[in-house]
Structure formats: structure tokens, C-alpha cells
C-alpha positions as CSV (number, residue, x, y, z in Angstrom):
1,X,42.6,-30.7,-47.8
2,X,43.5,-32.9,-45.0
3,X,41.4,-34.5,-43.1
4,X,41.5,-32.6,-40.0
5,X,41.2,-29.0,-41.6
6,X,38.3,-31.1,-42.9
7,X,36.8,-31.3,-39.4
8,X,37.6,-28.2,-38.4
9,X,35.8,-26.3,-41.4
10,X,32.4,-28.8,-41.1
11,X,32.5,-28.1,-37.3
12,X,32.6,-24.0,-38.5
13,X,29.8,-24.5,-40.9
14,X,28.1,-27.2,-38.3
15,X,27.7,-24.2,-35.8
16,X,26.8,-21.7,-38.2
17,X,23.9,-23.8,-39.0
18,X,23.1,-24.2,-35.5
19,X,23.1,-20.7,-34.7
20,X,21.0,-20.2,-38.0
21,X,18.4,-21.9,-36.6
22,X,18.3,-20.7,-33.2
23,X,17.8,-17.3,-34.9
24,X,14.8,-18.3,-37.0
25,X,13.3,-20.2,-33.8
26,X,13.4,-16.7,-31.8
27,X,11.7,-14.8,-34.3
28,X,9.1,-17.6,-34.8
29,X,9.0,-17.3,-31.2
30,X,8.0,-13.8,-31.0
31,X,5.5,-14.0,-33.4
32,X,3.5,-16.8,-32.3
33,X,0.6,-16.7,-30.4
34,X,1.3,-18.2,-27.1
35,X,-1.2,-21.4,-27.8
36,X,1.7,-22.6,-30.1
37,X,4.8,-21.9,-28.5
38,X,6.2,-25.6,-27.9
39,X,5.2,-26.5,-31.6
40,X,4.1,-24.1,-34.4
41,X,3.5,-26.6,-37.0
42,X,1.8,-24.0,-39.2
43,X,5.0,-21.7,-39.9
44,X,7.5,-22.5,-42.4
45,X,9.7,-20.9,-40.6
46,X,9.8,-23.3,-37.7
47,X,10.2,-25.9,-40.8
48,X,13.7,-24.0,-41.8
49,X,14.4,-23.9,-38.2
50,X,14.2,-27.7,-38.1
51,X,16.3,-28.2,-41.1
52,X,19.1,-25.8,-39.8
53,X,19.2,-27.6,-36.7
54,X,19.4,-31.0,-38.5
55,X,21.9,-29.9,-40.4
56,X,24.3,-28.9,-37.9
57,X,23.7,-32.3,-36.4
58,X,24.5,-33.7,-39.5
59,X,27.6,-32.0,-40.4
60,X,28.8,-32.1,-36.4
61,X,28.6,-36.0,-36.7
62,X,31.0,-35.8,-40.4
63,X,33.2,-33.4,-38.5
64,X,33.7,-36.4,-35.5
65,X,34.3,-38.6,-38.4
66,X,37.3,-37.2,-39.5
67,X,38.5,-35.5,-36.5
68,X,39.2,-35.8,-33.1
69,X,36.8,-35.5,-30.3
70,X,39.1,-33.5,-28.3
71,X,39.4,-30.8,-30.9
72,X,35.1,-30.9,-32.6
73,X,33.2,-31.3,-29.4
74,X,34.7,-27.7,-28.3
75,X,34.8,-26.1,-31.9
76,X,30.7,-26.6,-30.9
77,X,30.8,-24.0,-28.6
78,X,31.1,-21.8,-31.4
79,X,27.2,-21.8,-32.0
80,X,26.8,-18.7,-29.5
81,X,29.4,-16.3,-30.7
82,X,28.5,-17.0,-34.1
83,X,24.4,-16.1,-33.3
84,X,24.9,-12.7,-31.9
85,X,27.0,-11.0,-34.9
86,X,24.8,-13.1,-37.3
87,X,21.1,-12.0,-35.2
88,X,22.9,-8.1,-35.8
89,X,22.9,-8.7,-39.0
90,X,19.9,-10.6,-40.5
91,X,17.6,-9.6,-37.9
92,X,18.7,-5.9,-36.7
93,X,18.9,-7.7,-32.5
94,X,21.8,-6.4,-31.2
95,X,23.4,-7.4,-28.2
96,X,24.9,-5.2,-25.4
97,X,28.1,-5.2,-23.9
98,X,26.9,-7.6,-21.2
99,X,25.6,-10.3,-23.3
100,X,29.1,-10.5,-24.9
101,X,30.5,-10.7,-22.2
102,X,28.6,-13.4,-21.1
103,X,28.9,-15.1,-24.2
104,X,32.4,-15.3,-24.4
105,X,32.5,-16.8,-20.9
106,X,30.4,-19.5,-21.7
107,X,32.0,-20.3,-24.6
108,X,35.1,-20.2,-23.5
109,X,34.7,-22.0,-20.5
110,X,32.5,-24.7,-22.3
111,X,35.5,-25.4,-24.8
112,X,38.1,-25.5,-22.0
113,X,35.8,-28.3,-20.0
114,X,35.0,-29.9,-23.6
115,X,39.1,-30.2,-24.4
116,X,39.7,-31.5,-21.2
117,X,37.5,-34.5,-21.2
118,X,39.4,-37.9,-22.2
119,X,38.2,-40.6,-24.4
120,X,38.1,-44.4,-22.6
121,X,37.2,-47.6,-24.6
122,X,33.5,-47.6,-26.2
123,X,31.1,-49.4,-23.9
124,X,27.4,-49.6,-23.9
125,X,25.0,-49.4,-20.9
126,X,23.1,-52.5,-20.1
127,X,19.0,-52.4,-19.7
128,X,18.8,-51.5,-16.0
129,X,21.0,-48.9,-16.9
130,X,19.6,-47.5,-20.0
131,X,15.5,-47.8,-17.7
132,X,17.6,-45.8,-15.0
133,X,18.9,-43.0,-17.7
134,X,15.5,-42.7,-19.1
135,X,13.4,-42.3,-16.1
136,X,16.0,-40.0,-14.7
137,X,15.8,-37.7,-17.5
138,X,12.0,-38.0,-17.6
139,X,12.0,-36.8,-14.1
140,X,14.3,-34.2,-14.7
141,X,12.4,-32.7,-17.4
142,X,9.4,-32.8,-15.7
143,X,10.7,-31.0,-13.0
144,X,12.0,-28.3,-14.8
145,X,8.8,-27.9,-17.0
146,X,7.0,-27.7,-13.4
147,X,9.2,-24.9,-12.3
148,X,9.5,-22.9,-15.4
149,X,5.3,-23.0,-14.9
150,X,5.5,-22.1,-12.0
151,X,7.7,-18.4,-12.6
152,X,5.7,-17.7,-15.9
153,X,5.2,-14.4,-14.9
154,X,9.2,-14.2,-15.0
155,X,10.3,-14.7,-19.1
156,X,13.8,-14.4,-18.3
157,X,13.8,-17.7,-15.5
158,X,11.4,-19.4,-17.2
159,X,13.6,-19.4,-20.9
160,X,16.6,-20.6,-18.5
161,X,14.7,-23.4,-17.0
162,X,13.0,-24.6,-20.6
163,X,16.6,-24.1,-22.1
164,X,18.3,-26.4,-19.2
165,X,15.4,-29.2,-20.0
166,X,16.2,-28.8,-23.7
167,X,19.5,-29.2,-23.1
168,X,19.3,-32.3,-20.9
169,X,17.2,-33.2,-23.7
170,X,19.6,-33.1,-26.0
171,X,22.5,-34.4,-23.9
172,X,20.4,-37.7,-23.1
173,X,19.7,-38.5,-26.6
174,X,23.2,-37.9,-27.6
175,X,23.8,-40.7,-24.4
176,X,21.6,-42.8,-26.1
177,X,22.7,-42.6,-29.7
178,X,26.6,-43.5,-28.5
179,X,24.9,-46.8,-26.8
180,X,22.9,-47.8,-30.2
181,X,26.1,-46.9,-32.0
182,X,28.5,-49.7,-29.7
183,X,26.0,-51.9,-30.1
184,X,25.1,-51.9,-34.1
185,X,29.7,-51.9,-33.7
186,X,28.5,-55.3,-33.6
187,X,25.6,-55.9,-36.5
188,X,21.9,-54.2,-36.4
189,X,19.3,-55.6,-34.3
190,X,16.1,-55.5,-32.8
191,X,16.7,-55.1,-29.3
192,X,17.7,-51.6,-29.9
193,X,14.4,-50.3,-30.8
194,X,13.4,-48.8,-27.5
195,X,16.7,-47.0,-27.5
196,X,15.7,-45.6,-30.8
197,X,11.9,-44.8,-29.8
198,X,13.9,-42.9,-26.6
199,X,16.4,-40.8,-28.8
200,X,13.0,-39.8,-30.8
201,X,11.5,-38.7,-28.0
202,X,14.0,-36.9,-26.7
203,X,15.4,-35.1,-29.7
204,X,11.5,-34.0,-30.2
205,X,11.1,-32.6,-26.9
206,X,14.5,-31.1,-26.7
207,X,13.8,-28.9,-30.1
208,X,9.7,-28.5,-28.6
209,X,11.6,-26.7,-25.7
210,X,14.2,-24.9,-26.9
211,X,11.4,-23.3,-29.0
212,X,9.1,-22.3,-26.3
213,X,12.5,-20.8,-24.7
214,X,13.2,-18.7,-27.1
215,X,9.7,-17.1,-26.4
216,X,10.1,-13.5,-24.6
217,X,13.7,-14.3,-23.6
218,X,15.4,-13.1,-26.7
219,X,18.3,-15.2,-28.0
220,X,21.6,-15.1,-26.1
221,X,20.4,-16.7,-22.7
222,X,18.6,-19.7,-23.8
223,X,21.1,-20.4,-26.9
224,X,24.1,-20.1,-24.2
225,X,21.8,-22.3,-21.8
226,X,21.3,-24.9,-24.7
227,X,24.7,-25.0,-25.9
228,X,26.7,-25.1,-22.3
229,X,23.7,-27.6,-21.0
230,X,24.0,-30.4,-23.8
231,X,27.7,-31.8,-24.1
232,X,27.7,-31.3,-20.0
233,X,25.0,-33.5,-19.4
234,X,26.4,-35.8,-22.1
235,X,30.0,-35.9,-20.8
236,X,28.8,-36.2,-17.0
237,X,27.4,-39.0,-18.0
238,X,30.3,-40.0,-20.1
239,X,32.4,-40.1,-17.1
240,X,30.0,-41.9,-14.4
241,X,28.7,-44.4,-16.6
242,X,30.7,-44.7,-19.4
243,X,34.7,-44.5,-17.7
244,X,35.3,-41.8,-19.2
245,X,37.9,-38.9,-17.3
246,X,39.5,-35.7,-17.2
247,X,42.9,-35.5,-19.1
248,X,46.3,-34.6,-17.0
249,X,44.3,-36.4,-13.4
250,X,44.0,-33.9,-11.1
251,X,45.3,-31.2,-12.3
252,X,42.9,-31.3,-15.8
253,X,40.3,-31.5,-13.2
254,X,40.7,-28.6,-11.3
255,X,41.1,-27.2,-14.5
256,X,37.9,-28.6,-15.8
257,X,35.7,-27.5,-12.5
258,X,37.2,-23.7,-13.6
259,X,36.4,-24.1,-16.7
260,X,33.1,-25.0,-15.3
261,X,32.6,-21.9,-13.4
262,X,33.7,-19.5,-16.3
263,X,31.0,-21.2,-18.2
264,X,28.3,-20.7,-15.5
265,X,29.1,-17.3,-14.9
266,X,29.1,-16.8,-18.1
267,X,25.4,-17.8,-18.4
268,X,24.7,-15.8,-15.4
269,X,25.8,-12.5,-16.8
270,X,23.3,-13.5,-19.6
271,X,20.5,-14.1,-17.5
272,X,20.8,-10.8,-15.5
273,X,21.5,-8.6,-18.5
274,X,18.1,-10.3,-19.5
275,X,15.9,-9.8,-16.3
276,X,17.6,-6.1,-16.1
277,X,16.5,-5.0,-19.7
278,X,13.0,-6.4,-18.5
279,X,12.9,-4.8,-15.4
280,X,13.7,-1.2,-17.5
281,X,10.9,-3.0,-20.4
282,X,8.2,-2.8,-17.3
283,X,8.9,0.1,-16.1
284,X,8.7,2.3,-19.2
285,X,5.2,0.5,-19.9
286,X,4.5,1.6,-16.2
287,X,5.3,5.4,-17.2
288,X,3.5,5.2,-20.2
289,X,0.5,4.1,-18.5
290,X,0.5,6.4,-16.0
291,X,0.6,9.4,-18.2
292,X,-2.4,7.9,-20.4
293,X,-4.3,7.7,-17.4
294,X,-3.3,11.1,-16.5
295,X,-4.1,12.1,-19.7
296,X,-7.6,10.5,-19.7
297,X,-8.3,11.9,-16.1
298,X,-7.8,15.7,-17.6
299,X,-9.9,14.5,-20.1
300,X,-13.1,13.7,-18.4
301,X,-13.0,16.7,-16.2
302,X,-15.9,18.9,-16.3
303,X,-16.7,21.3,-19.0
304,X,-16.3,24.4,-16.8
305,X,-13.1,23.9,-15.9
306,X,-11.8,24.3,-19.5
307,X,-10.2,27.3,-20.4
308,X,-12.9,29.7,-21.9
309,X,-12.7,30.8,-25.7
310,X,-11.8,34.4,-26.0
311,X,-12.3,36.4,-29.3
312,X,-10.0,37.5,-31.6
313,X,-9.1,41.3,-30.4
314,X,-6.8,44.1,-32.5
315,X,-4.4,44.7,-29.3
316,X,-3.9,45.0,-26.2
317,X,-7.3,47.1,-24.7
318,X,-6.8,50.4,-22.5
319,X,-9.6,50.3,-19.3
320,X,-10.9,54.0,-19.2
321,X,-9.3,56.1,-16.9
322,X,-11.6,56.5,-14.1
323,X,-13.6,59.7,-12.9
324,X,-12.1,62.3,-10.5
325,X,-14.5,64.7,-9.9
326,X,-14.7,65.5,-5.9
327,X,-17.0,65.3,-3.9
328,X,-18.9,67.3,-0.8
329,X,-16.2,67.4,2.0
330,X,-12.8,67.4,-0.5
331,X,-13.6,63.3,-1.3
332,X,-12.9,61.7,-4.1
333,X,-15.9,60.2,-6.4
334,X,-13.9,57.7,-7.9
335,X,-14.4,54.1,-6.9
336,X,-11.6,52.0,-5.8
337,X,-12.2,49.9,-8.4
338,X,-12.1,52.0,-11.1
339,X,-8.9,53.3,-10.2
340,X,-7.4,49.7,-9.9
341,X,-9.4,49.0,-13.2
342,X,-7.1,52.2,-14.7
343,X,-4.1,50.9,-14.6
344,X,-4.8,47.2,-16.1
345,X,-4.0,46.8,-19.7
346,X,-6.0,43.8,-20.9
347,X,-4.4,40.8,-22.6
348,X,-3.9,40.7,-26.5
349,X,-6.8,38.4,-27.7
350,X,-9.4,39.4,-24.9
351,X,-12.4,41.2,-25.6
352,X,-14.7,42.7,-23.0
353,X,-17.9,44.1,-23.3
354,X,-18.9,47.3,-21.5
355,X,-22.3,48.7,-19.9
356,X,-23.4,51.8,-18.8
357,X,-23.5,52.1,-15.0
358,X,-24.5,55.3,-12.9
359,X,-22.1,56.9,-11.5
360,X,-21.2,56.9,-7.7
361,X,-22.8,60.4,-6.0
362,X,-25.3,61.1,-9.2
363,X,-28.7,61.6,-9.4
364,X,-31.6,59.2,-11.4
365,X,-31.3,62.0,-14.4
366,X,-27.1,61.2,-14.8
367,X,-26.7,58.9,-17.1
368,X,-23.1,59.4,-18.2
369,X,-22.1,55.8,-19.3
370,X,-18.9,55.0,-17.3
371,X,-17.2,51.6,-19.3
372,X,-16.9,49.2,-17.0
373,X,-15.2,45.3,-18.0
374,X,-17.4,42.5,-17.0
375,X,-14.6,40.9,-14.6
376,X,-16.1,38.0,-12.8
377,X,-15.3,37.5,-9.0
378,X,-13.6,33.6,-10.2
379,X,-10.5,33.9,-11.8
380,X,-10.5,32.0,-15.3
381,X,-7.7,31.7,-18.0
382,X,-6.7,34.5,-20.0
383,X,-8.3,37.9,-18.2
384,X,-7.9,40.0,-15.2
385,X,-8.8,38.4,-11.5
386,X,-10.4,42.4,-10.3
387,X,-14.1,42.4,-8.2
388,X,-16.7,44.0,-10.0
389,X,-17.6,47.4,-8.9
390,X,-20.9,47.7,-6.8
391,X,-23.6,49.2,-8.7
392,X,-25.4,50.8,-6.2
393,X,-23.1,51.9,-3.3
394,X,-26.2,53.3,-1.1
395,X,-27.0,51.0,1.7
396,X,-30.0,50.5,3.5
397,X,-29.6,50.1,7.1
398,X,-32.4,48.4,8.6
399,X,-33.5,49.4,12.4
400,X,-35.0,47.3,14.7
């Protein structure tokens, strides 16, 4: 195998490991209680995470060894579109149409800005300019920390903003590490100890952060943040500080600012397919919620307002016909009532009791029972809304 299908297949396994871990630091993320979301010590699977993330460092810095920079740094971009298919799989997260999308901008556009940078003659920064680099990125990440505190109550902003720290993070200490390596060019020594306390520090606070982004955010915006973030810090820095440039002058960068803005848009689809799916997220939970507290409102109404138990019944139960003897002067004796009480035909299921009432016109002796339902004057569920007949129809008029 030569040596630069070499390179080529360690950057391929080099981003697979990457995206391995970013997957295993999501679903650590998830479930963790929010007291450890920077640093979950306790779970071996932030451990795993570690190691996966090591060892794409590890097998990135083999693949610069025996290939060109021009043709590894962008084969790193690789990292997102290999974490979506490989989440699918492993961890049933499957990503829309829009995080594609924005996935393939970014790394697309990141591996056109990568290809385009040019290499210059190694150099190393002297101490005002390493104190400058540090405090700067100190500052930066600060800032960003504030902010991302700040929007908490926004998951999707607040991954971005962690991400972006991480990633200047990560770019920084790569900065670093390239200075230590120019000057050990020359033979190991002492003085580069605070450079190697800095790298530390910021290669632990870049992988603290990209863990508490992955917390409520899901995977494809902070890894695409991360990724796009890191070798942009490091080659901005690269070319103010360092003498590096863009390949082909000004035409390579034009090309390189477009490349730029693919990249950026990239991440921008990623972020609003993000904040969209949690906008839809809240406002399901705000239906649900609203129907439990409609449900618990019907609940605690009274008791009387409850639709009444009926007993079983054989059928559907005929109401008497009602009486049509006449009466002195060609009227009628039946009551109103009854003859609207005729024509109902009860509900299966319902079962009234009847009583004996006197009949309208009759004397003490009649007692001729005449079946009469017990229909109450308030409607209720499952019977008749009719007015009870008056018992006794015979008035007494009171004169003054």
C-alpha cells in the first residue's frame, strides 16, 4: 500500500472514530442528570467517548505523517456525514432531510476552505505572542460560556454557542501543539512547559464542552459546529500569525470565503431544523397538558352533574295511553300531559317507576290508578325532559 492511500484510509478510520465518540457523548448526554453535564466522571461511557476521541486524534496525526496536509485536513470533515448514517444505525436517531442537507453543506464547504489553504515555512510564535493567543482564547471562551448561560432556556442556541467554545478549544490547542512541535524541530526543552500545561487545558475544556453540547441539542448541530469551528480557528490563525495563505491568490480566496459561506449555511440549516423540531417538541407537551387539565377539571366536578345510573330494562317501555272519557260540556278529561306522555316510547335501559294518582274530574272514592313516569322538571342523561302532571288540578282562589 502506498503511502498516501495510507493517509487516506487512517484519515477514513480517524473520522469514524471521531464520529464514534460524538455519538456515545450524546447519549451520555441525555442521560445525565444536569449536575454532570460538563464532566460525568462516573459513566463508562463518557470513558469510551474519551478513547474514541483520542483515537481519532491519534490516527489524524499518522494520517499527516504520511500524507499531505492539503488532501487529510479536509478528509476530517468527514466526521459529520459519517455520524448521522452511523447514529441511524447504532442508536435508532435518525436525521431528517434538513439535517442532511445541512450536513452536506458544511462538510463540503469545510473541505473546499481546508483544500484551499497553503502551507508556508514552519515558524513558531514567540512569548508575547503565545500570552496574546492564550488570553484571547480565554476570553473568548468565557464569553461564549456567558452567553450560552444566558439563553439556557433555548437548548438549540445554547449547544451552538458551547460547540463554537469547544471548537475554539480545540483549534487553539491544535495552535499550540504546531508551536511545541517547531520548537522540540530543534531538541526538547523546558521552556515549553507552559505551552504544554495550555494545550492540557484546552484539549480538557474543549472535550468538557463539547459534552455539555451535546446535552438537549441532539447530534448533528453541535458535531457540525465542532467540526467546521476547529481547523477554522486553527487555520485563521495559521494565516495571521503563522504566513500561511490561500492557494491560487485571489482567486483561491474568493473561493475560500464561498466555501466559507456554504459551510455556515450549512450549520445554519442545522440549527433551525433544530429549534423547529423543538418548537413542534413544546407544543405537543402544551397540548398534552391542556387536555390533562381538562381532563382533571371534568374530574372534580360535582357529583350531581354525573350522568345518573339507570337499571338494566327488557326493552324499550310503552307510557299508557292516556284516558279519554269526556267530560260535562263535550271536554276532554285527559290531561295534556298525559297525552304528550302517550306518544313517548322510553329509552332501552330506562326504568321508571309508576304511582297511582287520582284522576282529573273524580271524586275522593275513584281510585283508578292512572301510571304515571316520575319525569323530573331538570333534564338529566338518558330519559325524557316532559313536566310532571299536576296532581291536584283544583285551585283555590283566595279573595280579598
Amino acid at each position: 500500500m502506498s503511502a498516501l492511500a495510507l493517509s487516506v484510509l487512517l484519515s477514513f478510520v480517524s473520522a469514524v472514530a471521531y464520529a464514534g465518540g460524538a455519538i456515545v457523548q450524546e447519549q451520555v448526554a441525555v442521560s445525565s442528570p444536569g449536575a454532570q453535564q460538563y464532566a460525568p466522571l462516573r459513566r463508562p461511557g463518557w470513558w469510551a467517548a474519551v478513547a474514541l476521541n483520542g483515537l481519532g486524534g491519534l490516527l489524524h496525526v499518522v494520517a499527516l505523517a504520511y500524507g499531505p496536509l492539503s488532501l487529510v485536513q479536509p478528509l476530517g470533515a468527514l466526521t459529520i456525514v459519517f455520524a448521522l448514517p452511523m447514529a441511524a444505525l447504532f442508536v435508532g436517531r435518525r436525521a431528517g432531510a434538513t439535517a442532511w442537507r445541512g450536513a452536506i453543506m458544511a462538510t463540503v464547504g469545510l473541505a473546499g476552505l481546508l483544500s484551499l489553504v497553503g502551507s508556508a515555512d514552519a515558524q513558531s510564535l514567540d512569548t508575547a505572542q503565545r500570552v496574546a493567543a492564550a488570553l484571547a482564547t480565554a476570553g473568548a471562551i468565557a464569553a461564549l460560556m456567558v452567553a450560552a448561560r444566558a439563553v439556557h432556556r433555548h437548548p438549540a442556541v445554547r449547544s451552538i454557542l458551547l460547540a463554537t467554545a469547544s471548537g475554539v478549544a480545540f483549534g487553539m490547542s491544535s495552535v499550540f501543539t504546531k508551536t511545541v512541535a517547531v520548537d522540540w524541530t530543534g531538541g526538547v526543552s523546558a521552556a515549553n512547559l507552559p505551552s504544554l500545561a495550555v494545550i492540557g487545558v484546552l484539549a480538557t475544556a474543549g472535550m468538557l464542552l463539547s459534552q455539555a453540547s451535546y446535552r438537549g441539542a441532539g447530534l448533528a448541530a453541535p458535531l457540525a459546529t465542532l467540526t467546521v469551528v476547529n481547523p477554522v480557528v486553527a487555520a485563521a490563525v495559521g494565516i495571521t500569525m503563522f504566513g500561511e495563505t490561500f492557494r491560487y491568490g485571489t482567486t483561491g480566496t474568493a473561493l475560500a470565503l464561498s466555501c466559507g459561506v456554504v459551510a455556515a449555511g450549512g450549520l445554519i440549516l442545522l440549527t433551525t431544523e433544530r429549534l423547529a423540531r423543538e418548537q413542534r417538541e413544546t407544543a405537543g407537551t402544551a397540548r398534552s397538558g391542556s387536555g390533562v387539565a381538562s381532563g382533571s377539571g371534568a374530574a372534580s366536578r360535582p357529583a350531581a352533574a354525573a350522568r345518573p345510573e339507570v337499571a338494566p330494562g327488557p326493552g324499550p317501555v310503552e307510557v299508557p295511553a292516556a284516558r279519554s272519557d269526556a267530560g260535562p260540556g263535550g271536554r276532554t278529561g285527559a290531561d295534556p300531559a298525559e297525552l304528550l306522555l302517550a306518544g313517548l316510547t322510553l329509552p332501552e335501559g330506562v326504568r321508571l317507576p309508576a304511582v297511582p294518582v287520582p284522576a282529573p274530574e273524580a271524586g275522593p272514592d275513584d281510585t283508578e290508578p292512572v301510571l304515571v313516569p316520575l319525569v323530573s322538571y331538570v333534564p338529566f342523561y338518558g330519559g325524557p325532559y316532559v313536566p310532571v302532571p299536576a296532581v291536584d288540578r283544583h285551585r283555590t282562589h283566595v279573595k280579598s
